[in-house]
N, C-alpha and C positions, 0 to 999 in steps of 0.2 A: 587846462592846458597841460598840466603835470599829468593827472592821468592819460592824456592819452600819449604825450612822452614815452609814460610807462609801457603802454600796450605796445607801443611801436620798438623800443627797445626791446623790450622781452621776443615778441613776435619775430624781428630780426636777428637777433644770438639763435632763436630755436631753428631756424631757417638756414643759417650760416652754419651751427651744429652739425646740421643733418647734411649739410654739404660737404662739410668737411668726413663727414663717416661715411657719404656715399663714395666722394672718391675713396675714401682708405680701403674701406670694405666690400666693395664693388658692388652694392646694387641700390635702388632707384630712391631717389630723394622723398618720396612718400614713403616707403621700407624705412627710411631713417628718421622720418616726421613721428611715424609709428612707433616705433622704438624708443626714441626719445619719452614720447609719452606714456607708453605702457609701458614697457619691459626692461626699464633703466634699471641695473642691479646695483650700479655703485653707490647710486643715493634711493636712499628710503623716502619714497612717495609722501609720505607724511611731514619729513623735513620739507620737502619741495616745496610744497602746497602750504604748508605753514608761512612759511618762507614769501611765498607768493599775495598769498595773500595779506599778512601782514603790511608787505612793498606798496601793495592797493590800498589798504586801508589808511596807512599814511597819503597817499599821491591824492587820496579824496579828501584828507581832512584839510589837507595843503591847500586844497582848490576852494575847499568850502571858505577857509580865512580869509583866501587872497579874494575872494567875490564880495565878502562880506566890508572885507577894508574897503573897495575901491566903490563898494555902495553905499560905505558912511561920507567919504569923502566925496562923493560927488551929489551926498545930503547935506553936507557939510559947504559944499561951495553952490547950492541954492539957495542958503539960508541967506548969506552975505549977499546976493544981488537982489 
């Protein structure tokens, strides 16, 4: 559930992004989808994508605990009945 939090946050700032640049800079919300992803000069691709990924790598391992917890506990409450 945290990852897809993540996807959905992320997914929406970049969408809002490009909305925000379309109005500033007049033209079309895929122009600014684009942009965003390729030709962003003020951050380095590499920070981003580190950045991003790192964000997922946590939001998976988060998912993996919390699955793991809520499957010993409910091995843990068959053993008792």
């Amino acid at each position: 559930m945290i990852t897809l939090s993540y996807f959905l946050t992320f997914s929406s700032l970049w969408v809002l992004t490009a909305l925000f640049d379309s109005a500033l800079y007049h033209y079309s919300i895929w122009e600014g989808l684009k942009y965003l992803l390729f030709n962003e000069i003020s951050m380095d691709m590499v920070y981003l994508i580190s950045g991003l990924l790192i964000g997922l790598a946590f939001c998976i391992v988060t998912d993996i605990r919390l699955y793991r917890n809520k499957k010993k506990g409910n091995q843990a409450k068959g053993n008792k009945n």
